[in-house]
Every structure is written in structure tokens, then in C-alpha cells.
C-alpha positions as CSV (number, residue, x, y, z in Angstrom):
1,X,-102.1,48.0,30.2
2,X,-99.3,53.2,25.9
3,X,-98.3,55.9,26.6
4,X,-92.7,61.1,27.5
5,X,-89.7,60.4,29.6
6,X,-89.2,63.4,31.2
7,X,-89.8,62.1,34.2
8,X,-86.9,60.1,36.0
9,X,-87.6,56.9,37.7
10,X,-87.0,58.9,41.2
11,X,-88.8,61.6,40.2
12,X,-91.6,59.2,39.4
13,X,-91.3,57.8,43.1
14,X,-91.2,61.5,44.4
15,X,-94.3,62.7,42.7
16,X,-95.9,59.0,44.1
17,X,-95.1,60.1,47.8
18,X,-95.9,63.3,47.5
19,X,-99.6,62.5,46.4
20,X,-102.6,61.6,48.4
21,X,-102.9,57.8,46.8
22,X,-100.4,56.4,45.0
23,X,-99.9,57.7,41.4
24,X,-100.2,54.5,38.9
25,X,-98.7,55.0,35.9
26,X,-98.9,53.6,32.8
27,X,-96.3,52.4,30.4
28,X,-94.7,53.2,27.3
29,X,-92.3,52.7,24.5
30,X,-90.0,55.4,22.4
31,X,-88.7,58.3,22.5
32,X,-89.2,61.2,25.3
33,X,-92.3,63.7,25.0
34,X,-91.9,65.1,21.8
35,X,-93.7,67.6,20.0
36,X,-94.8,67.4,16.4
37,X,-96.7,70.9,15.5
38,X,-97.2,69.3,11.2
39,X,-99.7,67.7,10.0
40,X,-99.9,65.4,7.6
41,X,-102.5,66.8,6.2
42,X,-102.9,70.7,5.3
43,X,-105.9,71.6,7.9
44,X,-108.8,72.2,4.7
45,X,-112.3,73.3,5.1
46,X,-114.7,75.0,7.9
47,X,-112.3,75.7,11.3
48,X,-114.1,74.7,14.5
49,X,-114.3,76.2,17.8
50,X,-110.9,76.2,18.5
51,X,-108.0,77.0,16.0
52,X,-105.8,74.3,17.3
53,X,-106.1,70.7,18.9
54,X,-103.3,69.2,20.7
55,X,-103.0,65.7,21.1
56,X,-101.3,63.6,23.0
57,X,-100.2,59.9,22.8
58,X,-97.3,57.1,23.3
59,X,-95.2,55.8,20.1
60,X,-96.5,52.5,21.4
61,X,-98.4,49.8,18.8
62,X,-100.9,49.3,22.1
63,X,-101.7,53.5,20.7
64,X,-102.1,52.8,17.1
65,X,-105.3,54.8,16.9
66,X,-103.7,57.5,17.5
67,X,-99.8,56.2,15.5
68,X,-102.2,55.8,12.5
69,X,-104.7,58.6,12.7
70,X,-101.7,60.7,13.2
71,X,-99.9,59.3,10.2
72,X,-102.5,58.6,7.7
73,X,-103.8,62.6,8.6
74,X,-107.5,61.1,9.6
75,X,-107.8,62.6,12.7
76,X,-107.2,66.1,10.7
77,X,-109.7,65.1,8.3
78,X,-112.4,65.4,11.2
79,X,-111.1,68.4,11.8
80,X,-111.4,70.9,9.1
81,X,-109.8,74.1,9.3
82,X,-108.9,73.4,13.1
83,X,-105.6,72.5,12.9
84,X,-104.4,69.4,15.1
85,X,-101.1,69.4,16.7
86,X,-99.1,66.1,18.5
87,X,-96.5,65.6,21.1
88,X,-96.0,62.2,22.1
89,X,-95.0,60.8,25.8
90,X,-93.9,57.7,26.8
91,X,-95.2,57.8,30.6
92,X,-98.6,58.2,32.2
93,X,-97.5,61.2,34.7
94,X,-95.9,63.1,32.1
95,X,-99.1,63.1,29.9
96,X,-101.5,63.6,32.8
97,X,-99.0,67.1,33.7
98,X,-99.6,68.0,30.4
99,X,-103.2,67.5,30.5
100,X,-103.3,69.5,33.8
101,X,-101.2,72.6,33.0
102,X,-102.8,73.0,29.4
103,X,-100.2,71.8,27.3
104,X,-102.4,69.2,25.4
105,X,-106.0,69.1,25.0
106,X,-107.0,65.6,24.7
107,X,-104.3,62.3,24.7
108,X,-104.5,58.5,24.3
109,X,-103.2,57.1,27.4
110,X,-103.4,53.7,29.4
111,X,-106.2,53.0,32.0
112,X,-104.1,53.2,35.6
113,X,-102.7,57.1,34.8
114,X,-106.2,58.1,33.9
115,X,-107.8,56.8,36.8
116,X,-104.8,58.4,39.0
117,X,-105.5,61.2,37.0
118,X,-109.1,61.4,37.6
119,X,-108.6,60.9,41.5
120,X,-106.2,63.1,42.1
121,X,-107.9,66.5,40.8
122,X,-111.2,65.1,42.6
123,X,-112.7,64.5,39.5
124,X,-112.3,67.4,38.1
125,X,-109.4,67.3,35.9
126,X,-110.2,64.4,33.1
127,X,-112.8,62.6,31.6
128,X,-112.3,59.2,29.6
129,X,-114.2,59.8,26.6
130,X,-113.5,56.6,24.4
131,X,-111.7,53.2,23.9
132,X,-108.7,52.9,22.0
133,X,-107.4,49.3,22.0
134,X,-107.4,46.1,24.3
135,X,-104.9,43.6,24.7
136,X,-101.3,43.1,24.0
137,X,-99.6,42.2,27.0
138,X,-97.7,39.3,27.6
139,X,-96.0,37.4,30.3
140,X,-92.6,36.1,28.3
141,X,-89.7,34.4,30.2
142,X,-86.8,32.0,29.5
143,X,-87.3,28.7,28.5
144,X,-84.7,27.1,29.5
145,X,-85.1,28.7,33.6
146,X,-89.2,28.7,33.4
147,X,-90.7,26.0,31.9
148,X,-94.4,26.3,33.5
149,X,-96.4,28.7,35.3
150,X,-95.6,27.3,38.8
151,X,-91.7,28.0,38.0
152,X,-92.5,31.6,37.5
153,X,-92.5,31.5,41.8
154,X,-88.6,32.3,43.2
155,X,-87.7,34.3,39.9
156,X,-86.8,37.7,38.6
157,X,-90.2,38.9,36.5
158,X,-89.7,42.4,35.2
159,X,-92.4,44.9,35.2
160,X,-93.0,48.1,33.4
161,X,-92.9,50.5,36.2
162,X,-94.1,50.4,39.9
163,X,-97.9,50.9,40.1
164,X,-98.5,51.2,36.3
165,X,-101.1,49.2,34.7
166,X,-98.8,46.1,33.9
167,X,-97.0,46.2,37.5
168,X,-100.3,46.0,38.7
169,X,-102.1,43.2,36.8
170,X,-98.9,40.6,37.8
171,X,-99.0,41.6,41.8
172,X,-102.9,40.7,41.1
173,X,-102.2,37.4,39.2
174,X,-98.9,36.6,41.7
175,X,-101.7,37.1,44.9
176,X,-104.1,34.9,43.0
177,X,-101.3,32.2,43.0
178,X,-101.5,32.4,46.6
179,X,-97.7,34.0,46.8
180,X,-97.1,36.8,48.6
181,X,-95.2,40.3,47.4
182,X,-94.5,43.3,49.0
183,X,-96.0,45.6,46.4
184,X,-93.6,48.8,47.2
185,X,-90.3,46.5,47.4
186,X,-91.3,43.7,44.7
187,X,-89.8,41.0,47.4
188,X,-90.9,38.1,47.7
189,X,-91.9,34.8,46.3
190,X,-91.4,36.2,43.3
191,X,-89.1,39.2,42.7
192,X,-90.7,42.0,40.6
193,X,-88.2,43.6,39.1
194,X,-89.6,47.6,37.9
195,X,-87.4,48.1,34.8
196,X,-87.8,50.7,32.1
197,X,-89.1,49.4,28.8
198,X,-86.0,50.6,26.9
199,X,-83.7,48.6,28.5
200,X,-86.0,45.4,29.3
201,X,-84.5,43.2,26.6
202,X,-81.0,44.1,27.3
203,X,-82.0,43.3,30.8
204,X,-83.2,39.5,29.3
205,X,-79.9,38.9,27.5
206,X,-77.7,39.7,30.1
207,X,-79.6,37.2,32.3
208,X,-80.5,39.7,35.3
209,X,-84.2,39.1,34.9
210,X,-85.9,35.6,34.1
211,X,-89.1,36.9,32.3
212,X,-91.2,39.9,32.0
213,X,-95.2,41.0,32.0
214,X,-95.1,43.8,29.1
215,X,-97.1,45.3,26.6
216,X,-96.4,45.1,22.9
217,X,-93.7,45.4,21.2
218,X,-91.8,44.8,24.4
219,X,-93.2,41.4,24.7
220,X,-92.1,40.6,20.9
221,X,-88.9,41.7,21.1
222,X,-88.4,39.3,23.9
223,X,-89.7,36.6,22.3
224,X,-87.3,37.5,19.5
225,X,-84.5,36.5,22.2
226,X,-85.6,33.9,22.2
227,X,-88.1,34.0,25.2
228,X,-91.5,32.3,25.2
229,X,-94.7,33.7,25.8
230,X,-95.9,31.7,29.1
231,X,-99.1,33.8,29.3
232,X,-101.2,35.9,27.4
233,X,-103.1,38.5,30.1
234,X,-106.0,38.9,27.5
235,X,-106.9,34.8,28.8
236,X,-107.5,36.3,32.3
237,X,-110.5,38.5,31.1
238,X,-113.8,37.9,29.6
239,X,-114.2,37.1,26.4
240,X,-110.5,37.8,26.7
241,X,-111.0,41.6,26.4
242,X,-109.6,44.3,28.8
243,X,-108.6,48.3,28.4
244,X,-105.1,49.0,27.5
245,X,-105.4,52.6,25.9
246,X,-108.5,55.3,26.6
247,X,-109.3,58.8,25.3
248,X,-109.1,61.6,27.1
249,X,-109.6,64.9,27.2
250,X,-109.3,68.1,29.6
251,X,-113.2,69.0,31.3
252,X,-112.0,72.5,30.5
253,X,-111.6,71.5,26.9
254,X,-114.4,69.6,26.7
255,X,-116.6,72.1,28.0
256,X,-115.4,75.0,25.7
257,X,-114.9,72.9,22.5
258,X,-117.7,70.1,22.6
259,X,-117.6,70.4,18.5
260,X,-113.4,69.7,18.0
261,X,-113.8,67.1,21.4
262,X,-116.1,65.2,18.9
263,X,-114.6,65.6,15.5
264,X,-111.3,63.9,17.3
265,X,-113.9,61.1,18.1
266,X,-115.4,60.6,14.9
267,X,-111.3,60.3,13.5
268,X,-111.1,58.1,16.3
269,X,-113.8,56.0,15.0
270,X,-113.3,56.4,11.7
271,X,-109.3,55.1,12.1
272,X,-110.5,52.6,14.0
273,X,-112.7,51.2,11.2
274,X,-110.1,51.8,8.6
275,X,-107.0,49.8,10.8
276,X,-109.9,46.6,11.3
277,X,-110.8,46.8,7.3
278,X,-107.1,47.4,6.1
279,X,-104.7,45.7,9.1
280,X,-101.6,45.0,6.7
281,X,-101.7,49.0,5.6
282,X,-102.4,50.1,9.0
283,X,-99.8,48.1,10.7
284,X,-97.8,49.7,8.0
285,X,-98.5,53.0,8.6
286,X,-98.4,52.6,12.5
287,X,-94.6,51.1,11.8
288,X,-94.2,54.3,9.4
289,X,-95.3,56.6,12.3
290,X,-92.6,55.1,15.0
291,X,-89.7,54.9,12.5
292,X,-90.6,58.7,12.2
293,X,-90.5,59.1,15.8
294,X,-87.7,57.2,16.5
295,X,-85.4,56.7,14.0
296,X,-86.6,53.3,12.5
297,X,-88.9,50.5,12.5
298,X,-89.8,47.8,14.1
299,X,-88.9,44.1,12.5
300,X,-91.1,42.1,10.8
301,X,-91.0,39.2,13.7
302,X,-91.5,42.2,16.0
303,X,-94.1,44.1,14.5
304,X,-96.0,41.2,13.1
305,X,-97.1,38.9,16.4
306,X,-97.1,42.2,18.8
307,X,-100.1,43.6,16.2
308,X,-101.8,40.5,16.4
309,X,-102.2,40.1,20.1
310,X,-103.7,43.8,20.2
311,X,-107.4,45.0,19.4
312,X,-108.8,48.0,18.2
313,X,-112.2,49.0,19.6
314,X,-113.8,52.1,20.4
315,X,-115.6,50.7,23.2
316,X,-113.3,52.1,26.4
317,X,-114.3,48.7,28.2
318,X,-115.5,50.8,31.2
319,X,-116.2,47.5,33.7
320,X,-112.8,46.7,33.4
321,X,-110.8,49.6,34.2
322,X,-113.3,49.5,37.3
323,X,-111.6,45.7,38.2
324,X,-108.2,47.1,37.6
325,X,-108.8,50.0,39.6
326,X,-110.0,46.9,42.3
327,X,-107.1,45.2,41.9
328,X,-104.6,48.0,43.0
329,X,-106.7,48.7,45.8
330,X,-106.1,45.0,46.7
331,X,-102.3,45.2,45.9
332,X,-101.9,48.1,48.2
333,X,-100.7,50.5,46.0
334,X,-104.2,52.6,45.6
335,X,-106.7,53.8,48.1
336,X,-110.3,53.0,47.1
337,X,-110.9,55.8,44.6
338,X,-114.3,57.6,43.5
339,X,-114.9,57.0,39.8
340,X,-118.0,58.1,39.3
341,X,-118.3,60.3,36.8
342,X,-114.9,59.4,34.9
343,X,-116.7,58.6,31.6
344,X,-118.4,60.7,29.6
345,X,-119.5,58.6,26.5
346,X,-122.4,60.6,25.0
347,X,-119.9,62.7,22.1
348,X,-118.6,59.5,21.4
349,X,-122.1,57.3,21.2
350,X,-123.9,60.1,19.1
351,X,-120.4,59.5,16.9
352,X,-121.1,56.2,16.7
353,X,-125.0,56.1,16.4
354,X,-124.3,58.4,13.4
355,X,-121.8,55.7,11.6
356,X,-124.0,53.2,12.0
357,X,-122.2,51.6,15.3
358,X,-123.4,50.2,18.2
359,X,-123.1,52.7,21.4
360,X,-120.9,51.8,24.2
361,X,-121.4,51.4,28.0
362,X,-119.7,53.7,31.0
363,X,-120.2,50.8,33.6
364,X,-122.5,52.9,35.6
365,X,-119.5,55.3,35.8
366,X,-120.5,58.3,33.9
367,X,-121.6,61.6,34.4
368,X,-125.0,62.0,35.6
């Protein structure tokens, strides 16, 4: 624990070194940053601040929020006569550049790139302003070479990508095992093998890897190769809930456009009620928006268990992106970072205390 591949795997590990901490990056799974400047739905009504609102997000199920506001046009709705435009990315430091240089106003992303991306610009560049989803990642391994969770010690476990969100919840679990990894090489008593979404099933049948800790629909389509779901990292967390996907948006943005920052919200919220109330149409919809986006859909024995495992909440789950934050410091791969002030939840509470909603909590981690 979504969401361009313009970035190579050795430019990734370039733009790591050439940081002050280590860049964590966050998964994804699709196509290559992509920009989609049509809406749905013909932008009708009064226009905000701002003529335009570009969004960003990963053609991932774990960013259905954004797969089925997009698709269904309820994030336009919100929006009026300000006109909402999407590119989507399938990478963590692609979608933080774009956040930084302008390109996109406000994105759904995973909780390691938004915490790189908050540290890195000394707080200045990002705030998280609301939860997306929780869940859906899954260790899945063979059978017939892994048979219990002890056996997962002397194989080949693929991960997402070094330092992303997934890469670092298994160096975490591996070090609670008592095992020891060497986070930048993945040897050790288990081999963590950093290999690219895409080609992570491929990499299953052919036998070079024994398993893999993935988000959804990775995980699924492993398990339709006939690999087994060993562990479920929602079972790690309290009541089995942890941040996979936030919202952010640009402090520039923010600042200049508080009204269209909060009418993305309230589509947010209101896409968020509507995929909980109508699951079957919204996992529709969702499967609608990637076959769009890439060319076709996902299976039913894909799409169906991945959409299960994952939850849709607009509560951004702030005390846990604080542990996983904790548990790449304790990994080695981040230096104790400064997160105060990476939440700002107030557009998105006063969104919710107007719906009727219960508001959410920053953890003690929002502006002051």
C-alpha cells in the first residue's frame, strides 16, 4: 500500500540516491501516465475558482474512488462549470513530479510517495487531504513450494518496487519473523525480489519467484495461477484496517482554490457512498474505467475477490500511515521524517459534517 511509468526502474534508483532520504514509492498497475482531458460529463452549472482541475490517479482497483468518480462523471458533478481533467500514473514518483512542477492539481496516490513527498519539499509541497481506500494486499505464493508461513524463509518473494509501500510492509513483517534482509539488496533469509507489477505473474509461471506481497489485482491474478493467498496484510492491522490510497493536493492549489479543493472532496465522498451502496455497479464501472485505459478488462475471478479484499473509506487512516512511515525508518530505507502538518482534514470534515458523516482524525498530524 495505487498509483505513470515514465520512470525506469534505474531512473527510480537514481532519483532515490540523489535525494536526502530515500524516496519510497508506491505501486501501481496499467498503463504509463496518461492524460485524459474529456469528461464524462459536459462541465454544467456555476464555474468555480479555477476553470480547470487536474487530477491525478493509478488505473489500480486499490484507486477506485477515483476509477469510478472518473467514470461515472461524479467528481464533475461537484464541480460545476470547472471543468476536471485526468491523467493517470502508475508510480508514486511520477505523480509526486507532476504534483511539484504543476502538471496536476490534486491526485489519489499510495501512503509511502506522499510521505516522501511531503519530506522532501520540507513540508511544503503536499498535503493529504482525505482517505481513499484500505486494504487489498496480499501475500500469495505457490502451493506446492510454500505450504506455511515458516516456509516463506529461504524463498524468492516478489515485491512491488524497492522502498514502495508493499516492499516496505514485508521487510517489516520478514524482521518481525526474526530473519534478517538487507533492505537495499533484498538478500537474505528470504530473497526480496523488486519486480514490476506488469510482469509479476509472468514472473510466477516461469517459476523465478516463489510468491509475492502485492496489491490488488496483482494478488488475484496470481491466485488465478494458481497461487494461494498465505496472508492477508489487512490481519496485521487493527480492526484489520490500514491506508492504501490518500488524497492529495498541491498547498499552492489548495491555497488559491479552497472552493474546487473541496468540491473534489465532496465527489470524493459522494463516490465513495455510492461504490459502498451499489458495489456490483461500481465494481462495474471501475472495470469499465481500466478496460478504457488499457485496452480491456479485468476477469471475473480477477476482478471479483481483488474488490472484495479492498475498502472504501474516506477516513485517510492518519495513525497508520504514521506506523508505516515507523516501519521504514526501522527497515532502513527512510530517515525519521517530520510529518507534522501533512494532513489537512478540515475541507474534507466540513464535507462530511455537511453529508451527515462522521469527521475524521489527522493523528495529531495536521496543520496547526
Amino acid at each position: 500500500m495505487s498509483a505513470a511509468r515514465p520512470l525506469t526502474t534505474l531512473r527510480t534508483i537514481a532519483a532515490i540516491a540523489a535525494l536526502p532520504l530515500l524516496a519510497l514509492t508506491a505501486c501501481g498497475y496499467g498503463s504509463e501516465s496518461k492524460d485524459n482531458d474529456t469528461s464524462k460529463v459536459a462541465a454544467e452549472g456555476k464555474k468555480l475558482s479555477a476553470d480547470t482541475v487536474r487530477i491525478g490517479y493509478f488505473p489500480n482497483l486499490t484507486h477506485a474512488t477515483a476509477l469510478v468518480g472518473d467514470q461515472e462523471g461524479l467528481l464533475q458533478k461537484e464541480l460545476g462549470g470547472t471543468k476536471a481533467t485526468y491523467s493517470q500514473f502508475n508510480a508514486g514518483p511520477a505523480e509526486i513530479e507532476a504534483l511539484n512542477s504543476g502538471s496536476i492539481d490534486i491526485g489519489w496516490i499510495g501512503p509511502s510517495p506522499a510521505i516522501n513527498g511531503y519530506s522532501t519539499t520540507d513540508g511544503k509541497g503536499l498535503r493529504i487531504i482525505g482517505g481513499s481506500a484500505s486494504g487489498g494486499v496480499k501475500l500469495v505464493v505457490n502451493p506446492d513450494k510454500v505450504k506455511s508461513l515458516k516456509d516463506v524463509k529461504g524463498k524468492k518473494i516478489a515485491t512491488p518496487q524497492l522502498g514502495n509501500t508493499q516492499d516496505v510492509a514485508f521487510l517489516n513483517w520478514i524482521a518481525e519473523q526474526g530473519w534478517k534482509v538487507d533492505a537495499q539488496s533484498g538478500k537474505g533469509d528470504v530473497s526480496v525480489v523488486r519486480t514490476d507489477n506488469k510482469i509479476t505473474p509472468d514472473a510466477y509461471k516461469s517459476g523465478s519467484i516463489d510468491g509475492a506481497w502485492v496489491p490488488e489485482p496483482t494478488a488475484s491474478k496470481l491466485v488465478a495461477e494458481g497461487g494461494k493467498v498465505l496472508l492477508d496484510e489487512a490481519d496485521l492491522w487493527p480492526d484489520k484496517k490500514f491506508v492504501i490510497t490518500n488524497i492529495i493536493v498541491s498547498q499552492k492549489f489548495l491555497a488559491a482554490h479552497p472552493d474546487v479543493v473541496q468540491a473534489v472532496l465532496r465527489g470524493s465522498v459522494k463516490t465513495n457512498t455510492w461504490i459502498n451502496a451499489n458495489p456490483d455497479k461500481a465494481k462495474a464501472a471501475a472495470n469499465a474505467k481500466l478496460k478504457e485505459l488499457s485496452g480491456k478488462p479485468l476477469p471475473a475471478d480477477v476482478l471479483d475477490p481483488a474488490w472484495k479484499s479492498i475498502q472504501f473509506t474516506d477516513d485517510p487512516l492518519a495513525s497508520t500511515l504514521n506506523t508505516e512511515a515507523d516501519h521504514a525508518v526501522k527497515a532502513g530505507l527512510l530517515k525519521k521524517p517530520k510529518l507534522d502538518g501533512i494532513y489537512d482534514l478540515a475541507p474534507l470534515n466540513k464535507v462530511l459534517t455537511a453529508e451527515g458523516k462522521s469527521t475524521v482524525d489527522d493523528a495529531g498530524l495536521g496543520v496547526k
